[in-house]
TORTOR-871019 format. One record per residue: residue number from 1; residue in one letter; x, y, z of N, C-alpha, C, O in turn. Coordinates in steps of 0.1 Angstrom, whole numbers, padded with zeros to 4 digits, always signed. Layout:
N
+------+------+--------+---------+-------+---------+----------+-------+--------+---------+-------+--------+---------+-------+
! resi ! resn ! n_east ! n_north !  n_up ! ca_east ! ca_north ! ca_up ! c_east ! c_north !  c_up ! o_east ! o_north !  o_up !
+------+------+--------+---------+-------+---------+----------+-------+--------+---------+-------+--------+---------+-------+
!  NUM !    A !      X !       Y !     Z !       X !        Y !     Z !      X !       Y !     Z !      X !       Y !     Z !
...
+------+------+--------+---------+-------+---------+----------+-------+--------+---------+-------+--------+---------+-------+
This chain:
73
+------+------+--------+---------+-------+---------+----------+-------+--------+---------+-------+--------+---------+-------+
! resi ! resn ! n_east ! n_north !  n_up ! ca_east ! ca_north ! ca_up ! c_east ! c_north !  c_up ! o_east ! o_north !  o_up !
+------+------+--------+---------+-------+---------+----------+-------+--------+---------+-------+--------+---------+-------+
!    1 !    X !  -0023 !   +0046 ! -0097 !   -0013 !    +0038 ! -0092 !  -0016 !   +0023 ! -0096 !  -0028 !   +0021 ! -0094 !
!    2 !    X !  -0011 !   +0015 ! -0100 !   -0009 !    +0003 ! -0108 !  -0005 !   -0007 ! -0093 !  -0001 !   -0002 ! -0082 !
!    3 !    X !  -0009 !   -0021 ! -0095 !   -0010 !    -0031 ! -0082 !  +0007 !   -0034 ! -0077 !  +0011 !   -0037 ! -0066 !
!    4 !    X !  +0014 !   -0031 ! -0090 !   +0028 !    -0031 ! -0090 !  +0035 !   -0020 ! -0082 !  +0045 !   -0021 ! -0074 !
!    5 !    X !  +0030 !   -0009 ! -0085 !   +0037 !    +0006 ! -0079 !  +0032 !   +0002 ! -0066 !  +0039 !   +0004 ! -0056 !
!    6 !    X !  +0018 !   -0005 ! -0064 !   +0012 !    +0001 ! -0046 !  +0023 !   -0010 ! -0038 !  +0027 !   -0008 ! -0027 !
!    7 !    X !  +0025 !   -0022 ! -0047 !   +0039 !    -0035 ! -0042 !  +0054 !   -0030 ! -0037 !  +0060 !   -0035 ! -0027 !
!    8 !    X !  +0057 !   -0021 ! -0044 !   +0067 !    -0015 ! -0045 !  +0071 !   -0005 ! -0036 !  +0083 !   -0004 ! -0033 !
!    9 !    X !  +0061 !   +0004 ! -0031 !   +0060 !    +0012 ! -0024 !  +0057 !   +0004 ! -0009 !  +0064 !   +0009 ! +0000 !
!   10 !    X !  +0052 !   -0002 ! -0005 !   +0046 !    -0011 ! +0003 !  +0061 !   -0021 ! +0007 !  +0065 !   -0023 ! +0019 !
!   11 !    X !  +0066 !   -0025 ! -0002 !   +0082 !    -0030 ! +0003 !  +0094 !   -0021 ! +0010 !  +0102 !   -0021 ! +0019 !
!   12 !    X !  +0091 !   -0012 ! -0002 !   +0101 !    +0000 ! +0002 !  +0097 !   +0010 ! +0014 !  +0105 !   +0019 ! +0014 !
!   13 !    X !  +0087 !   +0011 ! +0024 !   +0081 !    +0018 ! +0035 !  +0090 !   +0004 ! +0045 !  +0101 !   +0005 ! +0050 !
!   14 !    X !  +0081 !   -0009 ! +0046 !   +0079 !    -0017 ! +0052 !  +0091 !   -0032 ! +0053 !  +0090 !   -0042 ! +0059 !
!   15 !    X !  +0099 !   -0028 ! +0046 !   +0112 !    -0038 ! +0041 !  +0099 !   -0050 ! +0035 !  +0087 !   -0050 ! +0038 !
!   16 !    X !  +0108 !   -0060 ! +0026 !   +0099 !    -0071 ! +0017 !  +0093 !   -0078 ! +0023 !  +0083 !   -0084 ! +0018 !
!   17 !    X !  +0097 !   -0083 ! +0044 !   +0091 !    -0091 ! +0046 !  +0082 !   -0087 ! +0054 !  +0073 !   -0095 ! +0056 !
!   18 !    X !  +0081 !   -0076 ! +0059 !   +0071 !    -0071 ! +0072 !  +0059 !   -0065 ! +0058 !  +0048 !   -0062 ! +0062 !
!   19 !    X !  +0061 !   -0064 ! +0041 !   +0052 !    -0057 ! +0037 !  +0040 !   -0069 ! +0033 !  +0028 !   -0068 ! +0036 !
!   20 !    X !  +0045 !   -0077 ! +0029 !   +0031 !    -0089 ! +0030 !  +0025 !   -0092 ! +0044 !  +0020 !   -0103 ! +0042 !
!   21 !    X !  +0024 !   -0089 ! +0052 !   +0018 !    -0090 ! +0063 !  +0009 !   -0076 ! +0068 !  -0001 !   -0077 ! +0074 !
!   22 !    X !  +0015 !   -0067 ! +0066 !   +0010 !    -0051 ! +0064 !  -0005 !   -0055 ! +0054 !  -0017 !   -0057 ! +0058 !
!   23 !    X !  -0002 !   -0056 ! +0042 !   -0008 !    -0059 ! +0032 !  -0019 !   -0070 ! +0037 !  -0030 !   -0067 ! +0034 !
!   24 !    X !  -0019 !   -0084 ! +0046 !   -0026 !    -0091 ! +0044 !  -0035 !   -0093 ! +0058 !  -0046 !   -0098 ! +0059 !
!   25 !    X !  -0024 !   -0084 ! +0069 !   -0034 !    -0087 ! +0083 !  -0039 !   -0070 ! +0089 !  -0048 !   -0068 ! +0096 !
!   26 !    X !  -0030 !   -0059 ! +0082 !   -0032 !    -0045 ! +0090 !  -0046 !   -0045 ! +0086 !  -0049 !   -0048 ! +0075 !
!   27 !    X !  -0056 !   -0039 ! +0097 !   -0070 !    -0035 ! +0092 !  -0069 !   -0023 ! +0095 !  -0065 !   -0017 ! +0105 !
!   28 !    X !  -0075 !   -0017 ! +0081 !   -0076 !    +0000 ! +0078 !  -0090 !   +0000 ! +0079 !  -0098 !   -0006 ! +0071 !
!   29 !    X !  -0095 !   +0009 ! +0090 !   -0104 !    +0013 ! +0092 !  -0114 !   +0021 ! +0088 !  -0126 !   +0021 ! +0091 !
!   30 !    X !  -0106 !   +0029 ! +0080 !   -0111 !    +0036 ! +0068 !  -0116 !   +0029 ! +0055 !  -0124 !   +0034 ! +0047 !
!   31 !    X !  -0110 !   +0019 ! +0055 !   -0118 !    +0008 ! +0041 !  -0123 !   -0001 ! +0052 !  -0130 !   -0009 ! +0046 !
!   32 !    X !  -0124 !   -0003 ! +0059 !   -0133 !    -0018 ! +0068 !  -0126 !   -0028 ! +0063 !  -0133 !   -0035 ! +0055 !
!   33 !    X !  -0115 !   -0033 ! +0064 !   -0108 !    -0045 ! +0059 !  -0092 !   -0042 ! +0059 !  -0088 !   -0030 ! +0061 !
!   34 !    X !  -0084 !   -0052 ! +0055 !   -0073 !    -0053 ! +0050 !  -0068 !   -0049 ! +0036 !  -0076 !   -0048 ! +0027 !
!   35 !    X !  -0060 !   -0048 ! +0035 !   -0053 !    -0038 ! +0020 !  -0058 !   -0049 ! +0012 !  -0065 !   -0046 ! +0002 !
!   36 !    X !  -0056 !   -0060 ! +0016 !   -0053 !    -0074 ! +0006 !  -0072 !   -0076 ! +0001 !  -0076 !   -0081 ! -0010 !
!   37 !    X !  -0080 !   -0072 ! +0013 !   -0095 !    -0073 ! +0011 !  -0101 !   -0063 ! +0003 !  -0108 !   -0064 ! -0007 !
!   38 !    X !  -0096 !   -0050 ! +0011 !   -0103 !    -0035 ! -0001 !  -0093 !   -0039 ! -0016 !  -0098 !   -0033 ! -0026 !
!   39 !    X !  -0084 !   -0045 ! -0019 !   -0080 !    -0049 ! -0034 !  -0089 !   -0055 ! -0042 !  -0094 !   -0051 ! -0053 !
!   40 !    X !  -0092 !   -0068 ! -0032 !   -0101 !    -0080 ! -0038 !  -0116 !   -0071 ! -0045 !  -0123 !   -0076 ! -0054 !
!   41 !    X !  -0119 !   -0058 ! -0038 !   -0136 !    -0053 ! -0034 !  -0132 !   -0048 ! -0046 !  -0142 !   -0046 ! -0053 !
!   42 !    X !  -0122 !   -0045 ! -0052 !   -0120 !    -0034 ! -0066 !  -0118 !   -0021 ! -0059 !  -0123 !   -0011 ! -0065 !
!   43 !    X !  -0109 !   -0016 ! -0042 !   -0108 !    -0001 ! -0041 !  -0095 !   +0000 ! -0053 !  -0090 !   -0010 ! -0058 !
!   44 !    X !  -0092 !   +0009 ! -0055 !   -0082 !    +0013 ! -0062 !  -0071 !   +0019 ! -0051 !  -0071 !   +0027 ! -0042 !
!   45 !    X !  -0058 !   +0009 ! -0057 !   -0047 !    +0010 ! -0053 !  -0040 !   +0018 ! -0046 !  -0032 !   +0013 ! -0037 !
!   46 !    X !  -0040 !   +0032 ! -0050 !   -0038 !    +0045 ! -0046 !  -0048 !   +0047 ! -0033 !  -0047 !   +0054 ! -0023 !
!   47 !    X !  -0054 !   +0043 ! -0035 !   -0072 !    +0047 ! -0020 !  -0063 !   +0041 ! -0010 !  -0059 !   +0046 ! +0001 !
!   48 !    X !  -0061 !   +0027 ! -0014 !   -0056 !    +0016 ! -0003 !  -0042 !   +0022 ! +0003 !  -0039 !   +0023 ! +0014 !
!   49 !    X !  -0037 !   +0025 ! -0009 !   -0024 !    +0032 ! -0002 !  -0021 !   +0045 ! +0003 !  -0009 !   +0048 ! +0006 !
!   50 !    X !  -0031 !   +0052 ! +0006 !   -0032 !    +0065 ! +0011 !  -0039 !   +0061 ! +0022 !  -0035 !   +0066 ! +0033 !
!   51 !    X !  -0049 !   +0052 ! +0024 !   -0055 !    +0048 ! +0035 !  -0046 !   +0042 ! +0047 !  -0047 !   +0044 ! +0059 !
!   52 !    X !  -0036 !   +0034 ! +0041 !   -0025 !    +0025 ! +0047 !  -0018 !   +0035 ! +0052 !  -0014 !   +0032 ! +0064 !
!   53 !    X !  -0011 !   +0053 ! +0048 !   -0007 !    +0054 ! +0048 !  -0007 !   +0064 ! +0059 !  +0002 !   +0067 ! +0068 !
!   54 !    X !  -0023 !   +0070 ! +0057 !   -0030 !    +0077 ! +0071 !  -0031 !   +0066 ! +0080 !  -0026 !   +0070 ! +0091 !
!   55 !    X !  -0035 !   +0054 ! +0080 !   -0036 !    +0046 ! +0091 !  -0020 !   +0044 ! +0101 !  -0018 !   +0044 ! +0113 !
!   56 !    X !  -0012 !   +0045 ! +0091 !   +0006 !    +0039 ! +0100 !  +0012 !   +0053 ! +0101 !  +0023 !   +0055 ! +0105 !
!   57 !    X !  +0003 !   +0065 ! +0096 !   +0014 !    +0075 ! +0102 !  +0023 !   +0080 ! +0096 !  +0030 !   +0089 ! +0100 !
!   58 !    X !  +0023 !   +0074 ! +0080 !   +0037 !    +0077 ! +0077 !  +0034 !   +0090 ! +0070 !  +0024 !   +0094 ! +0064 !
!   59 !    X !  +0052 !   +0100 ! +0074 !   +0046 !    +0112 ! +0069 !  +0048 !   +0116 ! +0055 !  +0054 !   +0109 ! +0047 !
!   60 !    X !  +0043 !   +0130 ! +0052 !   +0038 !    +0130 ! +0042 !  +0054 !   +0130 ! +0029 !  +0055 !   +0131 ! +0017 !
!   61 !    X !  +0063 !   +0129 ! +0039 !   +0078 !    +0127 ! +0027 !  +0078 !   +0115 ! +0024 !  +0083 !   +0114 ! +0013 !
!   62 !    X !  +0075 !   +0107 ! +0028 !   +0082 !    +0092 ! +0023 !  +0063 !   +0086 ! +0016 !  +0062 !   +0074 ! +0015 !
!   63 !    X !  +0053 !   +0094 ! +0014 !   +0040 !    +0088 ! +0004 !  +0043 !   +0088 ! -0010 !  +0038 !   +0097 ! -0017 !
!   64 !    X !  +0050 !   +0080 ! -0014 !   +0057 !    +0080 ! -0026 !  +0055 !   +0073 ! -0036 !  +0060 !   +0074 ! -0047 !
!   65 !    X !  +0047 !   +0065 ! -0032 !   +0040 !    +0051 ! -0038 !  +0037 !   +0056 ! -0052 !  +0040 !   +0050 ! -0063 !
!   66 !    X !  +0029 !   +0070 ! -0050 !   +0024 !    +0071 ! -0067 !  +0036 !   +0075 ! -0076 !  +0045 !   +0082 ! -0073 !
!   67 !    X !  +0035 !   +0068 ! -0092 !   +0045 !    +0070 ! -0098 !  +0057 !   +0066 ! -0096 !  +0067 !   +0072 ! -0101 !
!   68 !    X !  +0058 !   +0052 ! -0086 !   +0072 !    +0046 ! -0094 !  +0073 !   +0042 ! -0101 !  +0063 !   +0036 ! -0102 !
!   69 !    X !  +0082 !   +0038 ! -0111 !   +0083 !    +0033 ! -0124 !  +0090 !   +0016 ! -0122 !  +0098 !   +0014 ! -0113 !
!   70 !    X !  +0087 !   +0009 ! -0127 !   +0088 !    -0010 ! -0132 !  +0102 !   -0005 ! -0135 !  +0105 !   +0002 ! -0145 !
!   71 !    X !  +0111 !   -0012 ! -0123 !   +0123 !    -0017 ! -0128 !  +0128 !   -0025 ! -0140 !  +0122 !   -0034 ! -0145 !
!   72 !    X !  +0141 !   -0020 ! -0144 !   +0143 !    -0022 ! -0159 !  +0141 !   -0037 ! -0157 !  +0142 !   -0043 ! -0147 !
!   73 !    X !  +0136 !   -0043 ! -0171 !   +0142 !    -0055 ! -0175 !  +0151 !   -0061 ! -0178 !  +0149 !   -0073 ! -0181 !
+------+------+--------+---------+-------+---------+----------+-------+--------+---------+-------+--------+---------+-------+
């Protein structure tokens, strides 16, 4: 998963404005930090977002993060 797809997915769970704050204040317990902190450490994107994703519960239909594709240009 690319830092773009885990963005994308992270908007589209959390609408655009509640996902930067998910991202910058939720502490996942499972990484010891914030999405925005386990990024900075080098976890990989997909970790963070499966971690985010066991942390808030969401079920396993909408973990969709992996493999969206970059909107056209």
């Amino acid at each position: 998963m690319r830092l773009s797809e885990f963005q994308r997915a992270l908007n589209e769970e959390f609408g655009d404005a509640y996902a930067g704050v998910v991202r910058r204040e939720h502490w996942l317990t499972a990484l010891d930090g914030t999405a925005e902190d386990a990024l900075s450490r080098g976890v990989p994107a997909r970790e963070v977002w499966f971690a985010l994703c066991d942390e808030m519960q969401i079920p396993e239909a909408r973990r969709h993060g992996r493999g969206l594709l970059d909107p056209p240009v």
